[in-house]
C-alpha positions as semicolon CSV with decimal commas, in nm:
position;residue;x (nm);y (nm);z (nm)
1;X;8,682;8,741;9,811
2;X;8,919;8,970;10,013
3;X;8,651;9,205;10,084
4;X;8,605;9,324;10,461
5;X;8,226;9,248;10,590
6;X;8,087;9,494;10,793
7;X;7,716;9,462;10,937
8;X;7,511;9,775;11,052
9;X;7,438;9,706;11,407
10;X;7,059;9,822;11,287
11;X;7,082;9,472;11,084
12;X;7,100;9,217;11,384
13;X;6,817;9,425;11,597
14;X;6,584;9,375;11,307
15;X;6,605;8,961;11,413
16;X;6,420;9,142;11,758
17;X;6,143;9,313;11,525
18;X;6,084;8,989;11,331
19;X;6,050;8,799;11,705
20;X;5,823;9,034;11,780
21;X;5,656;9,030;11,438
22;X;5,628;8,640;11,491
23;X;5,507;8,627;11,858
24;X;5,221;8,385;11,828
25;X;5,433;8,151;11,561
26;X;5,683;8,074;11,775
27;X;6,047;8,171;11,834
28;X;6,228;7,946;11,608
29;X;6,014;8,085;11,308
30;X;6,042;8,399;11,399
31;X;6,442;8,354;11,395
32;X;6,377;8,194;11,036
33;X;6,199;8,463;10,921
34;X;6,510;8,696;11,002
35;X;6,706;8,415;10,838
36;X;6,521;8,444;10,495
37;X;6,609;8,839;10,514
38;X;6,981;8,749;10,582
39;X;6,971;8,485;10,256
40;X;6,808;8,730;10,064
41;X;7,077;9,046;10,119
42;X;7,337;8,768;10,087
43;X;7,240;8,689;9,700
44;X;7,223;9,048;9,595
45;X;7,526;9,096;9,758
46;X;7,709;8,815;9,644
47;X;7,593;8,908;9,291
48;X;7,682;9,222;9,312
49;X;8,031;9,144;9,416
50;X;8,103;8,865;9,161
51;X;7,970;9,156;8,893
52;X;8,219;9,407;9,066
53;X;8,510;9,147;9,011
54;X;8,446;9,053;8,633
55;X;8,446;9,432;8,579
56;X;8,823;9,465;8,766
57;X;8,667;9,665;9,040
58;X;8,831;9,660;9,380
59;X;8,661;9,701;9,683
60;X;8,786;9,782;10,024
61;X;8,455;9,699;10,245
62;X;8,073;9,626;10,222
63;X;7,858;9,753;10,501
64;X;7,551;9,525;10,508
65;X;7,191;9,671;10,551
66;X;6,860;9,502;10,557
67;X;6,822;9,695;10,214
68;X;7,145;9,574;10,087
69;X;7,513;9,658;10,058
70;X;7,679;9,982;10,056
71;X;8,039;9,906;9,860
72;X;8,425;10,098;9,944
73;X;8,593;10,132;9,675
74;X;8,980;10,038;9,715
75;X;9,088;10,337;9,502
76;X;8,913;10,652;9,312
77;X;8,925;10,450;8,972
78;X;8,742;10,181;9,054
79;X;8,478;10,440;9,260
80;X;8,509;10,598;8,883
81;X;8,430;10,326;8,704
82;X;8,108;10,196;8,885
83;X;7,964;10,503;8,901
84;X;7,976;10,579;8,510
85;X;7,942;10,390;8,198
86;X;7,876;10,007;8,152
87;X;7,973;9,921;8,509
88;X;7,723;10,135;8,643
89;X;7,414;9,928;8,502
90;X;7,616;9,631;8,540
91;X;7,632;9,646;8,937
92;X;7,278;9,841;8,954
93;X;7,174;9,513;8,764
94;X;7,295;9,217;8,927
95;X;7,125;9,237;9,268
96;X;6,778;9,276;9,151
97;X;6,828;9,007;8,915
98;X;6,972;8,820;9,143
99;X;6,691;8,805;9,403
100;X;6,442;8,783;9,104
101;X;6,599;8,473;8,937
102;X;6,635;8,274;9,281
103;X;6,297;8,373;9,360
104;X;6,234;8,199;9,009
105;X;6,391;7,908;9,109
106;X;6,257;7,836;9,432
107;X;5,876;7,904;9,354
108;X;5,952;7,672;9,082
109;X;6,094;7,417;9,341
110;X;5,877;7,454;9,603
111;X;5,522;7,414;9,334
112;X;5,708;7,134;9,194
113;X;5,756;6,933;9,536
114;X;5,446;7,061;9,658
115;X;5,081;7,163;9,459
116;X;4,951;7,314;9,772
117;X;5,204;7,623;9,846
118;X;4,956;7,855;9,785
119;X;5,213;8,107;9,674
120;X;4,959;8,382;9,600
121;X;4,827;8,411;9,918
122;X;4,833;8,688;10,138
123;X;5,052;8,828;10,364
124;X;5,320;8,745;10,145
125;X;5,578;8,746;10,406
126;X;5,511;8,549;10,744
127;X;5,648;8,358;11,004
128;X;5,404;8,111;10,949
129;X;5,481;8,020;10,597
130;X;5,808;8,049;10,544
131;X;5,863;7,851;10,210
132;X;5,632;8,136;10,040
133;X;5,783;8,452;10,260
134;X;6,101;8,284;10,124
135;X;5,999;8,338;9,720
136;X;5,859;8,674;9,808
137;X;6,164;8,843;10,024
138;X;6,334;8,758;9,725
139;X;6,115;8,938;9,491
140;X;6,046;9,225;9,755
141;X;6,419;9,322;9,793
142;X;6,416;9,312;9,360
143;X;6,143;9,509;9,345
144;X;6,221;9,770;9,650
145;X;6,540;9,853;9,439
146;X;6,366;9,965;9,156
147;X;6,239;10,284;9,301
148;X;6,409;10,550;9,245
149;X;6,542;10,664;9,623
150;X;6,918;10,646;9,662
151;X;7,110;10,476;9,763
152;X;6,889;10,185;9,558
153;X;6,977;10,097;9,261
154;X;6,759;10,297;9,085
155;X;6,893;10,596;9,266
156;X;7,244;10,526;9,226
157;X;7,177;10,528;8,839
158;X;6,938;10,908;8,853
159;X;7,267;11,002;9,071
160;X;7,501;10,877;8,807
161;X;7,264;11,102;8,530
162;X;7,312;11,403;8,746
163;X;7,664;11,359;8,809
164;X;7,753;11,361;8,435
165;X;7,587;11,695;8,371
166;X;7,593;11,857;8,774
167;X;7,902;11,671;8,925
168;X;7,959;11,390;9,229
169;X;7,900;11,571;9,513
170;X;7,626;11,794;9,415
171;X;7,462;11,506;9,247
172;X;7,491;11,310;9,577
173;X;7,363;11,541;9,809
174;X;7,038;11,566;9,609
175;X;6,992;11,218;9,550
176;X;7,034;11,143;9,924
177;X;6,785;11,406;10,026
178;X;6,572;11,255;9,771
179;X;6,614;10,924;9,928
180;X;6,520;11,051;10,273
181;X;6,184;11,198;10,166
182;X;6,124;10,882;9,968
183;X;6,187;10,702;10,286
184;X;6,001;10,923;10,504
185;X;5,713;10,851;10,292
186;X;5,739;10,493;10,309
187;X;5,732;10,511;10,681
188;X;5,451;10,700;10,699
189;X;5,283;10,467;10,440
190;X;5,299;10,163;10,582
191;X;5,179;10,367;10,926
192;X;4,857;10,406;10,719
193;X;4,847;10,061;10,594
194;X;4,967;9,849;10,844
195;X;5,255;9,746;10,681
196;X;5,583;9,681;10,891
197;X;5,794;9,572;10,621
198;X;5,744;9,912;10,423
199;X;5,828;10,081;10,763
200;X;6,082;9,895;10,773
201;X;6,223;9,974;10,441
202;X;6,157;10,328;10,493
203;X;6,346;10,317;10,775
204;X;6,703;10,171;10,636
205;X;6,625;10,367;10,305
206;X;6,676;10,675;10,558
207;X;6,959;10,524;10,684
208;X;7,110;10,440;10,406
209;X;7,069;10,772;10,257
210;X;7,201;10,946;10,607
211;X;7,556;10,695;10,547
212;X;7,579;10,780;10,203
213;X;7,517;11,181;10,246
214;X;7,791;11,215;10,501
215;X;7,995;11,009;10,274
216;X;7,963;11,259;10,000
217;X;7,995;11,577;10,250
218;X;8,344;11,373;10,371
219;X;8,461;11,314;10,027
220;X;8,398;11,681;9,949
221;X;8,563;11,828;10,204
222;X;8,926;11,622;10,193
223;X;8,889;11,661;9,827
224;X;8,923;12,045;9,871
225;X;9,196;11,996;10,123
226;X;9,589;11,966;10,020
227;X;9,890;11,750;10,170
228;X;10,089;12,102;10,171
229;X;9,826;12,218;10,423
230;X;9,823;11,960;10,673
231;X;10,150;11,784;10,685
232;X;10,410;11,815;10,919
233;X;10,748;12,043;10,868
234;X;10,904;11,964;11,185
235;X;11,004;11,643;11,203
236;X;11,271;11,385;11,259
237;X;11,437;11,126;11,010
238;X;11,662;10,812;11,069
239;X;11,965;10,772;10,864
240;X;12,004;10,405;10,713
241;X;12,355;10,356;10,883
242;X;12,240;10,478;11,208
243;X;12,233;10,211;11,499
244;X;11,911;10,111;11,667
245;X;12,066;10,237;12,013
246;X;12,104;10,557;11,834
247;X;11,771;10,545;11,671
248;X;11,607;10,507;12,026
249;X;11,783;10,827;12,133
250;X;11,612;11,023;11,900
251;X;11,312;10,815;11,957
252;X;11,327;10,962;12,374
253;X;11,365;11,322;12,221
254;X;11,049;11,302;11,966
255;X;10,707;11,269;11,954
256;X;10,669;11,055;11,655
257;X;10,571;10,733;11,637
258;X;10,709;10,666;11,321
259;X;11,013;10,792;11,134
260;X;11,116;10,866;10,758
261;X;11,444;10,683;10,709
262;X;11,666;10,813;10,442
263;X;11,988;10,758;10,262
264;X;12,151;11,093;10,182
265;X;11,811;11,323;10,046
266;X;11,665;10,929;9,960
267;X;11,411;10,800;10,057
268;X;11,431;10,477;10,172
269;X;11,247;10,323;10,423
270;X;11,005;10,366;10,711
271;X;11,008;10,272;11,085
272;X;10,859;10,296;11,405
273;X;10,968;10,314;11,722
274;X;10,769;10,050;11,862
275;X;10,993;9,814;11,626
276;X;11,281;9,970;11,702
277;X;11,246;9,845;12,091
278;X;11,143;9,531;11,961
279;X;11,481;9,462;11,705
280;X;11,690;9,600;12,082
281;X;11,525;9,333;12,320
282;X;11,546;9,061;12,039
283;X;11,856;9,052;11,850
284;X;12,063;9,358;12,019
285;X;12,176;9,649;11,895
286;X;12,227;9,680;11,496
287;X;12,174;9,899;11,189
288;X;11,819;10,044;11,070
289;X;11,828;9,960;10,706
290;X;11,842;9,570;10,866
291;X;11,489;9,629;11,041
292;X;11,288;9,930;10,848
293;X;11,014;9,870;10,629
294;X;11,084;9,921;10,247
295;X;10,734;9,900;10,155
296;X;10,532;10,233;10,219
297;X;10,352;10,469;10,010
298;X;10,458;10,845;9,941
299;X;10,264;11,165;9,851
300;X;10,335;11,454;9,703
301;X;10,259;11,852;9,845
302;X;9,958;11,867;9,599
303;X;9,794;11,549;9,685
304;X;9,471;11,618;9,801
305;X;9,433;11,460;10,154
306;X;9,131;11,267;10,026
307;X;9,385;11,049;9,797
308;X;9,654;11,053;10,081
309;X;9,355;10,897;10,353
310;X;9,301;10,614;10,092
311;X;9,658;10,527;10,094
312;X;9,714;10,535;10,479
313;X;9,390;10,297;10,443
314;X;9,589;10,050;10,212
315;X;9,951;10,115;10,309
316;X;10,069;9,793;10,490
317;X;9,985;9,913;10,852
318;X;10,178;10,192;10,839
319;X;10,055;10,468;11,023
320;X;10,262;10,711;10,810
321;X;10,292;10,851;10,471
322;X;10,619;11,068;10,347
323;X;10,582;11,405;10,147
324;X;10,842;11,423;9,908
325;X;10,916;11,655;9,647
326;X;11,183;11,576;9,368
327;X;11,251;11,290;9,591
328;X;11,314;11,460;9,921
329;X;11,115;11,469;10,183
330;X;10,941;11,739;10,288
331;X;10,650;11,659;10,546
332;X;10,523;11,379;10,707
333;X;10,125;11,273;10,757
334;X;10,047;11,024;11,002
335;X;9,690;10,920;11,175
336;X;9,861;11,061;11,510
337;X;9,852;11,393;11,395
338;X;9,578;11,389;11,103
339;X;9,291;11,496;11,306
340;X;9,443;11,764;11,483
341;X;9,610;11,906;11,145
342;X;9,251;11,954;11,016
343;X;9,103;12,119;11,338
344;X;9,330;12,381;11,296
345;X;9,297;12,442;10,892
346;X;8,927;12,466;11,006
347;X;9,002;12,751;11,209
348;X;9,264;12,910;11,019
349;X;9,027;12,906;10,723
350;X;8,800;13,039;10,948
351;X;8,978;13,311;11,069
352;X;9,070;13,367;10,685
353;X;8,705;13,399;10,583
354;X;8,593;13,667;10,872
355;X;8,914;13,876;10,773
356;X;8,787;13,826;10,377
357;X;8,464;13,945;10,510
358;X;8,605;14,251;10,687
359;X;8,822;14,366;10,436
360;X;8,508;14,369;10,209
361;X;8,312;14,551;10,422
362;X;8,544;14,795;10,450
């Protein structure tokens, strides 16, 4: 569905625990016992994202846990949309209902082919009756995401409450701490009981919670942070009716790795200098407009760098976003320098705050 996949590598150790879990069943049930986890996650999450499409959502990634999905939004409006309004029940929804009505189904499937199931016997989950751990995954992962520990379901929607009256990134700092002690209790819990699957879900509630908190603390910090601040002043650009043997000599007097190429003050292109060697060893020497890129994204001084990260993200393969203003460029951003921008706001602002400090004290 043109979403990227990503798996937690916490997900494919858990097919050790449930080996282990499984020792005197057998290997091969102990690998389809991990199996009827993996089918489990995969309806919620295939719910989920065929509820995220029929809404007009666009996602960038899921990262798969044993709990479930954690979604990327493409762009801030569709991270708007789920997390307010009808969208916000809709995807908080599907999954649960998901694994609930295919847990339906197949105890309806399995009775019907067989009288002797014994469905309501306990433990509920096993290796060695996988036809009833198969009905009752289903309804464990429905049921786990109806308590209220983010980032479940029922989490996400207390965090939605608290964002409409507190705001996003207070609201998800509390919710995630409430999801840790949630999940430190279930750990304990099934320490008491015996149970390994509620330590288990403890433990990727935690997780979960841990992923999503530094999410927030990210999104709050490049959020407060400006393209003005961080881009590059000193840089290079390519004129369109420059030749590539040209081009390369101001490629061997700069650092960049890519290059704003312009037409007058225009704006017109991008390129690097990786395909500017290419376009020299394959055809010979020519013109840049022939060989630039004409599809890039731009940004503007007051961007926050929060937006301008989500269109390096989405921008092509380009490694390199313009600053314009009025149509001329101003700055550059690029990954290559990104990182070290920001280490060095941190310590200006830094510096900034202990002079603040001083001048108070004084």
């Amino acid at each position: 569905m043109g979403v990227e996949l990503r798996v937690h590598a916490f997900f494919p150790l858990l097919a050790v625990v449930c080996l282990a879990l499984s020792a005197t069943d057998g290997l091969a049930r102990g690998l389809g016992l991990f199996l009827v986890l993996v089918a489990a996650v995969l309806v919620r999450e295939t719910a989920r994202l065929l509820v995220a499409a029929w809404l007009g959502l666009r996602l960038r990634a899921i990262l798969l846990l044993p709990i479930g999905g954690l979604f990327a939004y493409a762009n801030p409006e569709s991270q708007e949309n789920a997390n307010q309004g009808a969208g916000q029940f809709a995807i908080a929804l599907a999954g649960p209902l998901a694994n609930a009505a295919t847990a339906l189904v197949l105890a309806v499937t399995f009775l019907g082919a067989s009288g002797d199931l014994k469905l309501l016997d306990q433990p509920f989950i096993t290796s060695a009756y996988l036809l009833r751990s198969m009905v009752w995954m289903q309804v464990g992962l429905a049921l786990l995401h109806l308590v209220p520990a983010y980032p479940l379901d029922c989490g996400r929607l207390i965090r939605g409450s608290f964002a409409r009256k507190h705001g996003f990134a207070p609201s998800g700092r509390a919710t995630a701490g409430l999801g840790q002690v949630l999940a430190l209790a279930a750990m304990v819990g099934g320490m008491l009981l015996h149970n390994y699957w509620l330590i288990i879900a403890g433990f990727f509630i935690m997780i979960g919670a841990q992923i999503e908190d530094q999410g927030v603390f990210f999104q709050s910090v490049v959020d407060t942070v400006h393209m003005r601040e961080v881009m590059l002043t000193d840089f290079a650009t390519l004129s369109s009716s420059d030749t590539l043997a040209d081009a390369l000599v101001r490629c061997v007097h700069s650092l960049q790795e890519d290059f704003p190429v312009v037409r007058g003050l225009q704006l017109v292109g991008i390129i690097s200098r990786q395909r500017i060697v290419d376009a020299l060893r394959n055809d010979g020497n020519g013109y840049v407009q022939a060989v630039m890129s004409k599809a890039f994204q731009v940004a503007r001084p007051e961007d926050t760098l929060g937006t301008t990260i989500r269109r390096l993200t989405a921008g092509h393969g380009l490694a390199l976003i313009p600053i314009t203003d009025s149509g001329r460029v101003v700055g550059i951003v690029s990954v290559q320098n990104l990182m070290g921008a920001m280490s060095l706001l941190a310590e200006q602002r830094r510096l900034e705050r202990e002079e603040a400090r001083q001048e108070t004290g004084d």
